[in-house]
C-alpha positions as CSV (number, residue, x, y, z in Angstrom):
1,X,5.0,-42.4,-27.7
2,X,3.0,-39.3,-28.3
3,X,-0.4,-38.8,-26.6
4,X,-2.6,-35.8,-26.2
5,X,-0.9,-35.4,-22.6
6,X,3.0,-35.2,-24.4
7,X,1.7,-33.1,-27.4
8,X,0.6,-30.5,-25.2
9,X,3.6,-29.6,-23.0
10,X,5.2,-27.2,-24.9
11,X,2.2,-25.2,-25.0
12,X,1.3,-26.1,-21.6
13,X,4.8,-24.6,-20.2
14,X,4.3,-21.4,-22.9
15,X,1.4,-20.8,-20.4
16,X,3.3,-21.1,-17.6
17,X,5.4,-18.7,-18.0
18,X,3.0,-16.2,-19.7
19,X,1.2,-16.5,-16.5
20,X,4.5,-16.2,-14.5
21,X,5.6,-13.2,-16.1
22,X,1.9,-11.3,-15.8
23,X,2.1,-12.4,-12.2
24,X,5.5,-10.1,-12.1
25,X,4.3,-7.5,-13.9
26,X,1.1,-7.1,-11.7
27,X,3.1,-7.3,-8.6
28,X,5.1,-3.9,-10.0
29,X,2.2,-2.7,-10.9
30,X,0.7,-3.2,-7.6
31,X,3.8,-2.0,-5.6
32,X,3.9,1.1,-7.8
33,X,0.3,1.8,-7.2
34,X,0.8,2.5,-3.3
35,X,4.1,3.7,-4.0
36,X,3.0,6.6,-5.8
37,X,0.3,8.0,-3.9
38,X,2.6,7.6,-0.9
39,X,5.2,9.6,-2.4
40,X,2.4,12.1,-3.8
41,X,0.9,12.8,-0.5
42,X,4.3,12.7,1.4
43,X,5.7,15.3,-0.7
44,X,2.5,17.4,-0.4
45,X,2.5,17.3,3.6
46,X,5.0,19.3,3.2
47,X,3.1,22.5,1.7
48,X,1.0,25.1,3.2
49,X,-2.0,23.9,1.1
50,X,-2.2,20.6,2.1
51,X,-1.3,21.2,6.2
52,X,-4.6,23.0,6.0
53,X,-6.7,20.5,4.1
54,X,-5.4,17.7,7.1
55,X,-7.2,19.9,9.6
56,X,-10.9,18.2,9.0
57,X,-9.0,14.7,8.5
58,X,-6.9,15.1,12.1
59,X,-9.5,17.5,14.4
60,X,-12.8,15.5,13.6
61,X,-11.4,12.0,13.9
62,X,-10.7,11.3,17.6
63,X,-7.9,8.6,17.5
64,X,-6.0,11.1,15.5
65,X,-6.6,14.3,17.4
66,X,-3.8,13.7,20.0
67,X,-1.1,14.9,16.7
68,X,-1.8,18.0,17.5
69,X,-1.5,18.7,20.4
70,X,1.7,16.4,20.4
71,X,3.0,18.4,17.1
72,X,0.9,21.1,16.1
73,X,-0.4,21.7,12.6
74,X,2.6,22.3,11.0
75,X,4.3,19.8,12.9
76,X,1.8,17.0,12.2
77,X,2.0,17.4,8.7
78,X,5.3,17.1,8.3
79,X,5.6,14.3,10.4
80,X,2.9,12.2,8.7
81,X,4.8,13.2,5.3
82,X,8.0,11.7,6.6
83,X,6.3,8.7,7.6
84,X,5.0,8.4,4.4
85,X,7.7,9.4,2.1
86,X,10.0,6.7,4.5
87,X,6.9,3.9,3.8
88,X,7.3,4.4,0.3
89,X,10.6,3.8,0.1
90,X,10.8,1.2,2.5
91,X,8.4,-0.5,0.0
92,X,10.3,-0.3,-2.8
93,X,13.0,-1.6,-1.2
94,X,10.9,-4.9,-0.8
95,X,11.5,-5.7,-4.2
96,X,15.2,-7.0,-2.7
97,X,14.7,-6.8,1.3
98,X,12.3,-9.2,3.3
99,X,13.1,-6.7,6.4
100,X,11.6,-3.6,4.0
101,X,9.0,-5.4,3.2
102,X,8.2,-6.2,7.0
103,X,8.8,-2.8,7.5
104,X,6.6,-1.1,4.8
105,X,3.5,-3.3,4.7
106,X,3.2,-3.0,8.4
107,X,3.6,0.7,8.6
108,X,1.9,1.5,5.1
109,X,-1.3,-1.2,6.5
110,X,-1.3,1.2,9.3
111,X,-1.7,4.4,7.7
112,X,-3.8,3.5,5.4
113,X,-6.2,1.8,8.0
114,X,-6.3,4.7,9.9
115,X,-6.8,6.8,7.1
116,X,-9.8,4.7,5.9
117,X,-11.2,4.4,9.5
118,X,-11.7,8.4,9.0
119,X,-14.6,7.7,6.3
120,X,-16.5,6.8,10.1
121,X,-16.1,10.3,11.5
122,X,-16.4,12.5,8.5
123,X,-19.1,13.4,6.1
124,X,-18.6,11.1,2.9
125,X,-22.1,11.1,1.0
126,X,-22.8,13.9,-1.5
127,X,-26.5,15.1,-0.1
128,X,-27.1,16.8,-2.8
129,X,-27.7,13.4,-5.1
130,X,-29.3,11.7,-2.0
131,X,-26.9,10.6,0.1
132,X,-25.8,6.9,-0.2
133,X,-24.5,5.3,-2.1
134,X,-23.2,9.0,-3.9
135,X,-19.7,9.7,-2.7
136,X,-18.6,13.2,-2.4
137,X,-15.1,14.4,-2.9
138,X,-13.5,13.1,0.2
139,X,-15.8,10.2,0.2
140,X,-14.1,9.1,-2.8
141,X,-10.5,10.5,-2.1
142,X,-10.7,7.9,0.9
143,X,-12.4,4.8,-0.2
144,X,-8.8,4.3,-2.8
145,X,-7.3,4.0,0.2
146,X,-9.1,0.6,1.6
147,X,-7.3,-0.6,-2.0
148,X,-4.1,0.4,-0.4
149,X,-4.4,-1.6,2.9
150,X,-5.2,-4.2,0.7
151,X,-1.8,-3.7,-0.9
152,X,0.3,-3.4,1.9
153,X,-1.6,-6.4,3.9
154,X,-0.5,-8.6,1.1
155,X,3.0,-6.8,0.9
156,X,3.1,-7.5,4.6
157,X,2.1,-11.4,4.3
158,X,4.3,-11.9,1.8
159,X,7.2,-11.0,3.7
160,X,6.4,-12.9,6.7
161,X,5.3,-16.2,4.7
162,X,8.9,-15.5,3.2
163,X,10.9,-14.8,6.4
164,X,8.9,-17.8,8.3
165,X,9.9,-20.3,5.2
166,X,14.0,-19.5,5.6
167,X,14.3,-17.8,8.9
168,X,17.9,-18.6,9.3
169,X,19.5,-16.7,6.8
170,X,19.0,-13.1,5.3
171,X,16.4,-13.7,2.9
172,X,17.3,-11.2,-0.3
173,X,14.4,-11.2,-3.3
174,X,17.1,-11.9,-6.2
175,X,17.6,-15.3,-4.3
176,X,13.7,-15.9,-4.3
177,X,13.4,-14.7,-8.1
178,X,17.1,-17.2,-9.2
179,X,15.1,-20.0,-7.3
180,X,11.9,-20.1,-8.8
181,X,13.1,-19.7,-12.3
């Protein structure tokens, strides 16, 4: 019998699976946009430039002043560049691991809150254009990076909605990606 409900379907499940395949394509997309900046600013901690442009970042923010001390300047840069190179690549290992996933969103939620809690220390508003709401260089270098927590929180909640829903067996992506297709 054909009603209005029957003669839709084929264009109903066209829909479907345009919106599936937009959802995968943003979710690359997404991953790629903290991915990138990660391994940007990893590799760059590693340079003589950039070790001196962490000094304001690291001296005037208290709960990141003890790096230091702990590692010197040098030190701290290149250990925050590790972390972040390993965050990256933990997070593109999500695409196939639950455990990376864990992994990654937690540590790349943390980095990037603690970089965004440093927009409460330091001098964000451009004065010269009157202050709020005109962000200045760093104002706006940092406020990207509340995107980024956003990221890796949802990376994060992914993989524990996904570990929680099988958590007796290794959960691999490709399994998730055969199932739902």
């Amino acid at each position: 019998m054909f009603t209005s409900a029957t003669a839709n379907t084929p264009f109903v499940a066209r829909i479907n699976q345009a919106g599936y395949h937009l959802a995968a394509a943003g979710r690359a997309v997404t991953l790629l946009g903290v991915v990138l900046p990660l391994l940007l600013i990893g590799i760059l901690k590693f340079t003589a430039i950039e070790i001196e442009a962490l000094r304001p970042f690291i001296e005037n923010t208290p709960w990141l002043a003890w790096l230091y001390p702990a590692f010197g300047s040098a030190g701290t840069s290149y250990f925050l560049g590790v972390v972040e190179l390993a965050t990256a690549f933990l997070l593109i290992a999500s695409v196939r691991s639950v455990w990376a996933g864990l992994a990654g969103g937690a540590i790349g939620s943390v980095i990037f809150a603690l970089t965004s809690s440093t927009m409460l220390t330091l001098p964000i508003w451009e004065t010269g254009s009157g202050g709020f709401p005109f962000l200045n260089g760093l104002g706006a270098f940092l406020i990207k990076d509340v995107a980024l927590l956003g990221v890796s929180l949802v990376i994060l909640g992914g993989s524990l909605q996904q570990l929680v829903s099988d958590p007796d067996r290794k959960i691999d992506r490709s399994d998730e990606q055969r199932i739902e297709r």
